[in-house]
C-alpha positions, 0 to 999 in steps of 0.5 A: 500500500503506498500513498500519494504522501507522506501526509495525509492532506486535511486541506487549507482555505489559504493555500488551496486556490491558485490562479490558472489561465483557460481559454474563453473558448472552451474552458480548456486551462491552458496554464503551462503545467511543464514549467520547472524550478530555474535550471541551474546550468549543471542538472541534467535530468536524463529520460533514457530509452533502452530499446531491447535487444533487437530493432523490430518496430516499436512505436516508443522507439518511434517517438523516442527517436522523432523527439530525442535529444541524442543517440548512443550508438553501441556496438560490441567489440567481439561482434565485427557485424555489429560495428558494421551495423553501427554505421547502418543506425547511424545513417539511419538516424540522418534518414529520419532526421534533420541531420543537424539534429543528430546528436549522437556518440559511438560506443565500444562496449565490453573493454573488459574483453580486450586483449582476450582472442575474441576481440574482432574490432580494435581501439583504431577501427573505432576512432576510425569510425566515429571520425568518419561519422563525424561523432565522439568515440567512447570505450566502455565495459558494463561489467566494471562500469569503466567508461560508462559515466563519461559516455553519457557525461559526453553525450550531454555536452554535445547537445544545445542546452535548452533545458534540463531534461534531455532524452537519449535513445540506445540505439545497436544490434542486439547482444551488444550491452544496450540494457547492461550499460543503461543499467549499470548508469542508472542504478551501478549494477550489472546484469548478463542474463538481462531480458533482450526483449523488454524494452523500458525506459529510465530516468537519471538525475547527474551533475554535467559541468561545462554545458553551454546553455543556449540564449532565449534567442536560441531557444526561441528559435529552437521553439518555432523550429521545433513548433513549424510554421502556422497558418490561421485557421477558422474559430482561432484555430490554427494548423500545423506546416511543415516544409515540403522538400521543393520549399513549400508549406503544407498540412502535417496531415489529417485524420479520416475525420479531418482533424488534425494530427495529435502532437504525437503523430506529429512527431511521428510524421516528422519521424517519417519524413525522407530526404529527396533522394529517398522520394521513389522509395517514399512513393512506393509505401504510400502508407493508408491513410492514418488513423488518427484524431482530430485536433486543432491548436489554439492560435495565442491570439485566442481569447484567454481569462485567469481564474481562480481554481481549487488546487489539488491533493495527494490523497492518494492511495495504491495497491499493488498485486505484483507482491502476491507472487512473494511468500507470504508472510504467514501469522499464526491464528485467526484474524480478530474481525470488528463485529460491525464493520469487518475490519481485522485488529491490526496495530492501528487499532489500540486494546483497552483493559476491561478486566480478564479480557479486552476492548477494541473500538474499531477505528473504521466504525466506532464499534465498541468490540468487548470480551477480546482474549488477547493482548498487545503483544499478541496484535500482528505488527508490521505493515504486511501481513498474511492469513492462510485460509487454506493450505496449498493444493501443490508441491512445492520442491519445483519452486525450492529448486528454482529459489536454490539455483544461481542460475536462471532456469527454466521458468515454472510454467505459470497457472492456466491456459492461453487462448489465442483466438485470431480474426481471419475475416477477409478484411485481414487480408489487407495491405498495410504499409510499413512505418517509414522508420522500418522501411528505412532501417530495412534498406540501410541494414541490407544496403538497399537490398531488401525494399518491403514496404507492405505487408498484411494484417494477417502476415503481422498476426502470424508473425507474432503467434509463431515467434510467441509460441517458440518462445513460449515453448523454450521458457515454458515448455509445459505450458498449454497453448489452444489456437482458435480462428473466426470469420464467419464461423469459429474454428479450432486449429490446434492445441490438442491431439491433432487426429481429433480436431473438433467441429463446432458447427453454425454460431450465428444463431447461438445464444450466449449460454448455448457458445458457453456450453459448446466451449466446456463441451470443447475442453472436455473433447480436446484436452491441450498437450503442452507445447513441448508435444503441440508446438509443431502443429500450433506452427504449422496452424499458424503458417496455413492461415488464409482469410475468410468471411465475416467476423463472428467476434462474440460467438469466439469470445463467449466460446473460449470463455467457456473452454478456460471456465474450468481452469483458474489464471487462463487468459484469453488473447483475441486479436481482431481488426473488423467490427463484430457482425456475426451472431452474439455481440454484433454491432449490427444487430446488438446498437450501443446499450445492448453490446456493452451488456453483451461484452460487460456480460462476457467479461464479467463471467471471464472474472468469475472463472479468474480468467482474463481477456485481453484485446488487441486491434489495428490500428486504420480498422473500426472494430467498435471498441468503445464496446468490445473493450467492456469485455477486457475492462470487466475481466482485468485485461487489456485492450490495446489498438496498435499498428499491426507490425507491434503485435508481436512486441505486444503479445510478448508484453501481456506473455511477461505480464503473468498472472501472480494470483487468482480469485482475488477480492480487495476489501478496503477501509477509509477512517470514517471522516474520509470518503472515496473520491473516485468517477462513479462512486457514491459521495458517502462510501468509506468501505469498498470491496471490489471482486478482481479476479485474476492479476498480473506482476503489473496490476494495480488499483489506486483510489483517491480519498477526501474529507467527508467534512472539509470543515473537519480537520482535527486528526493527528494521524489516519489510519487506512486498511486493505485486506486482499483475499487470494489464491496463489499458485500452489493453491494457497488461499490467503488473506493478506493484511496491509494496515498502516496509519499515516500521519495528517496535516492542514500544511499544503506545503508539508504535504507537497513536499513529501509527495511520492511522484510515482503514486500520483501518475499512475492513479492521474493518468488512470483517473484522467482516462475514466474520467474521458472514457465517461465523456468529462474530457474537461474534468480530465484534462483539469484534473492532469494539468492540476496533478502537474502543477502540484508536482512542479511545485513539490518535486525537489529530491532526486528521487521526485525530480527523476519520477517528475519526468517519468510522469512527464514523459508518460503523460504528455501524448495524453495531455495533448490529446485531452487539452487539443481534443477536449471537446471529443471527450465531452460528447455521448460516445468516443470512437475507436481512436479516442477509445484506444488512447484512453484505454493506453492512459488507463493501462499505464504502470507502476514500472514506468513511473518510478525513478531509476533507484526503485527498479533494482528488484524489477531488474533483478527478475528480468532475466531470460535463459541463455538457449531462450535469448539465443534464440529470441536474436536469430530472428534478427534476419526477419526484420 
């Protein structure tokens, strides 16, 4: 359980206004919320993107390279390729960018190696290199950390100082010490065995001295380059130019709904942008036309108003789940509940003496609970703690095994079965153009040899079924894996036993009850083999794949819920790019109302069999999302809308993001004079108990609370309980305790001193895309710009400064879509692209946003087998 704060805020008439500028237009606040404390010429707060061991697509790596302040290319000295293929990124970068706007170094990693016989590049090869680059050369070893400071040290002094922040992309071939060195920089620690496929980003304060910053004329001018040229529009709108290649100015781009493009496609337009030697090959991708929303900008000359708004809080609480996969820490006898309000005796309450026993008046509800037999001694302590309800159902000398080894091991294989349940509808067959960034890469890399520019929907989701599968078979080789396929009807292709592959039969006229009962006749018919023994057929299922028909969406669904219904921590993935027109669910027959029901309906028995849906779409395709998401909202999962070359990245991360425990249900206490202050909850409710089914490593639910009573502010401290019940992997069922009393104050400036940066952008990015999704895009917009100002005002720790930009980095594609989109989130319904960037917002993570110092356990636990890893790099001639 964390808090937003150290303190409990109680609130202060005084302190609590503040004067904001808004637009008259629309009400939009358009008071800078990124405005920091003055630069003193040497912090520098470094945003640093590790882009994974391999160079497939990544729409972060994307936007990081569009917006970056500088490139640190890598190669390994035992590694001859990939020093050739440091020049390849390189010219890359100059592709995609403005040439004067690369700023970048070169990189000699694994110093520690020289003088060893598998040394293939020397000290002179790289200088040569980096001379005929025109960029600083560097030699480093993760494994000492030699060098590694003063790269990045380096790095800084070439880029123009515009501010403090500074944004740096690792950029070289895989195996070459991406992840190590960024590592090793930001928390002096080195790891070998590092997951080549994460790709995360991490945020470092350092001291640089001898930077030049740059005058306000340079950064004036360094603003209007960066902004582009405008030309007025109607309504003191304004729209975004840029310079075509014979000088002219034109539009960036529009939507299909001709607004403009976000700030974020922006810069992947820029992203996209070729020099004119390229024009032919530009003109062969001719991307579709892009998905994207409206948008418009506000001229300055628009009319503006100050007013004067509440300030904001750090009332803010969270729970994470990811620590239900650690042992339990197990207390003896039965927890001691309140006989009104079923809070457990825990070291925030406090016993009074009535004689041979004891009182307890519960400090949730004031009962006055008599006759107790037990002392103070004898109340649990500690902030965690944990029940055992009923004992495990599984041995548990696998798990020893692994605890003992030093080495990683083949992963356990995790609870449950995955369904991957794939959209062949005819529409799948169509072309999509590559991203212009791949395109390039592509030819840079084969040296003009390879020019692929198109590929289809289908040929992505086969793509990224067999390289998760494979990788799925060496880490998990036990694990069960079906593959099921709709259009008009829904197939199953394999899984199981490949002489006795089932017929299902006509879906269009089944009713939800009846699909359910055809998925558990399923599972009895088809029993899964582990992919040791299916993986081949799943492969050779997968490379067969052909388009047919419509999309029967909803029958597939409700099947595969039933199949999984009898096995806890199952999910289900679907992958679709059509809207659902077949049977059950379709949006044809089924308007608005009635399929939200239906899919609220599925995902809600999903939850109740602790089995969870994730969803992913394409990107250019109406597939109805703001009502096919219910379903994974309702079950826990995800729903992601991706360019289709993503997917692949996309099923590893929801393969990473395992399910840690199951069954689970969270019961959670406020002091009686505080309230839950959440979108939909009632104003009165101080106890909530929420059923959530199953949850991941990266699970999480934040909540913000307020006084019941503003007028009452007499608390020295509040106290806050959670209990969680769970079942673990072994069939463990427990309660897990979480108790804590914080301290109160009416002080807003003790309060925002101790603000925990992290907290208060996970619950704001999750609140703010509710808040939208609900149709009160400005109450959302209000509320991010709110969160940040407090933060801008309280960040002043190392720690807070480096989690202030996380939150900043995280969230500004959100903030420009809420602040130049307002008024899309204010009406009845979002479509699928305004549905798809809030479900990204609600989908953000605890891992994102904290500072470099707080991810050493999460490092700790990326590790990949070596057999895994080698395997994961020869895919390297795909892409």
């Amino acid at each position: 359980m964390e808090f937003g704060s150290k303190f409990v805020y109680l609130g202060n008439d005084v302190e609590d206004e503040e004067e904001v500028k808004v637009s008259e237009v629309n009400d939009v606040v358009l008071s800078d919320s990124d405005d920091c404390s003055d630069d003193d010429g040497e912090t520098c707060l470094l945003d640093i993107l590790d882009t994974a061991g391999q160079e497939e697509y990544s729409s972060m790596k994307d936007l990081y390279v569009s917006t970056a302040n500088g490139f640190a290319i890598i190669y390994s000295i035992v590694d001859k390729s990939s020093f050739v293929e440091a020049e390849a990124v390189f010219n890359w970068l100059k592709r995609l960018k403005n040439a004067d706007d690369v700023f970048a170094i070169l990189v000699a990693n694994k110093q520690d190696l020289v003088g060893s016989a598998e040394v293939q590049v020397t000290t002179e090869q790289g200088r040569e290199l980096s001379t005929k680059l025109g960029i600083p050369f560097y030699e480093t070893s993760a494994l000492t950390g030699t060098g590694v400071n003063e790269a990045f040290s380096g790095l800084v002094k070439i880029i123009p100082r515009s501010s403090s922040d500074y944004k740096v992309v690792m950029l070289g071939s895989g195996a070459v010490g991406k992840s190590s060195i960024t590592i090793r920089f930001v928390n002096n620690t080195f790891v070998d065995d590092y997951d080549p496929t994460i790709e995360d980003s991490y945020r470092k304060m350092i001291s640089v001295k001898g930077l030049t910053p740059l005058t306000k004329d340079q950064k004036k001018a360094l603003k209007s380059k960066k902004k582009g040229k405008k030309t007025t529009g109607s309504a003191g709108d304004v729209q975004l130019t840029s310079a075509g290649l014979d000088g002219s100015t034109k539009p960036l781009g529009r939507s299909k709904s001709g607004g403009m493009l976000s700030n974020f496609h922006q810069g992947m337009s820029r992203l996209f942008r070729l020099g004119s030697s390229n024009l032919r090959r530009a003109a062969r991708a001719r991307p579709l036309p892009s998905p994207l929303p409206p948008r418009t900008y506000r001229a300055a000359s628009a009319p503006t108003k100050k007013v004067m708004q509440q300030k904001t809080d750090a009332n803010v609480v969270l729970i994470p789940f990811g620590n239900l996969e650690e042992e339990p820490k197990l207390v003896t006898g039965d927890p001691i509940r309140c006989g009104k309000c079923r809070a457990v005796l825990t070291s925030t309450g406090k016993l009074e003496s009535d004689g041979d026993t004891s009182i307890w008046i519960c400090e949730f509800c004031g009962e006055i609970n008599r006759n107790l037999d037990i002392s103070d001694d004898e109340i649990p302590k500690g902030e965690q703690f944990d029940f055992m309800l009923s004992p495990p159902t599984k041995p548990k000398e696998e798990e020893k095994e692994e605890a003992a080894s030093a080495t990683p091991v083949e992963k356990k294989t995790t609870p449950g079965v995955v369904v991957y349940c794939m959209d062949i509808s005819s529409s799948m067959q169509a072309l999509c153009a590559l991203p212009q960034s791949q395109v390039a890469w592509r030819e840079e890399r084969t040296r003009g040899a390879e020019t692929i520019s198109r590929v289809t929907r289908l040929d992505c989701i086969r793509k990224a079924v067999e390289r998760l599968a494979e990788e799925l078979k060496l880490e998990q080789p036990e694990k069960q894996v079906l593959l099921t396929v709709f259009s008009s009807h829904v197939r199953v292709l394999a899984g199981g036993s490949t002489d006795n592959i089932p017929f299902l039969g006509p879906v269009d006229n089944k009713t939800f009850e009846q699909l359910l009962e055809m998925g558990l006749n399923l599972a009895n018919d088809y029993p899964l083999k582990p992919l040791s023994e299916s993986h081949a057929s799943i492969d050779a299922a997968v490379k067969a794949l052909y388009t047919t028909g419509c999309t029967a969406l909803g029958p597939a669904l409700s099947i595969c819920a039933g199949f999984v219904s009898k096995i806890p921590g199952s999910e289900i993935v679907l992958c679709t790019d059509g809207e659902p027109n077949v049977g059950v669910g379709s949006l044809n027959r089924s308007q608005n109302q009635d399929g939200v029901e239906f899919y609220q309906m599925v995902g809600n028995y999903a939850r109740s069999k602790n089995t969870t849906i994730n969803i992913l779409t394409m990107e250019g395709a109406s597939v109805g999302l703001q009502t096919v998401k219910t379903a994974a909202d309702a079950s826990g999962g995800t729903t992601n809308q991706l360019n289709p070359m993503e997917i692949v990245r996309q099923l590893r991360l929801i393969a990473q993001n395992e399910v840690v425990a199951t069954s689970v249900t969270v019961l959670f206490f406020l002091h009686p004079d505080f309230v839950f202050d959440e979108p939909g909850f009632p104003d009165n409710l101080s106890q909530l108990e929420k059923e959530v089914g199953s949850v991941r490593k990266e699970s999480d639910l934040s909540f913000r609370f307020k006084l019941k009573d503003p007028k009452k502010k007499n608390l020295d401290s509040v106290p806050f309980q959670v209990q969680i019940t769970y079942t673990r992997p072994d069939g463990m069922q427990c309660l897990r305790i979480l108790s804590k009393r914080s301290e109160a104050t009416s002080s807003r400036q003790q309060m925002e001193e101790y603000i925990n940066v992290s907290v208060l952008g996970v619950s704001t990015m999750k609140t703010t895309a509710k808040l939208a999704g609900s149709g009160e895009g400005r109450k959302a917009q209000n509320m991010l710009k709110n969160v940040k100002r407090m933060v801008n005002r309280g960040a002043k720790t190392l720690e807070q400064c480096e989690e202030r930009l996380a939150f900043k980095s995280e969230s500004s594609a959100w903030d420009v879509q809420l602040t130049e989109n307002n008024e899309v989130y204010c009406g009845p319904g979002l479509d699928d692209i305004h549905t798809g960037l809030a479900q990204r917002s609600l989908a953000t993570v605890m891992s994102k946003h904290v500072a470099a110092g707080k991810k050493k356990d999460l490092i700790a636990k990326r590790k990949m087998p070596e057999k895994c890893r080698d395997a994961f790099y020869r895919y390297k001639e795909d892409y």
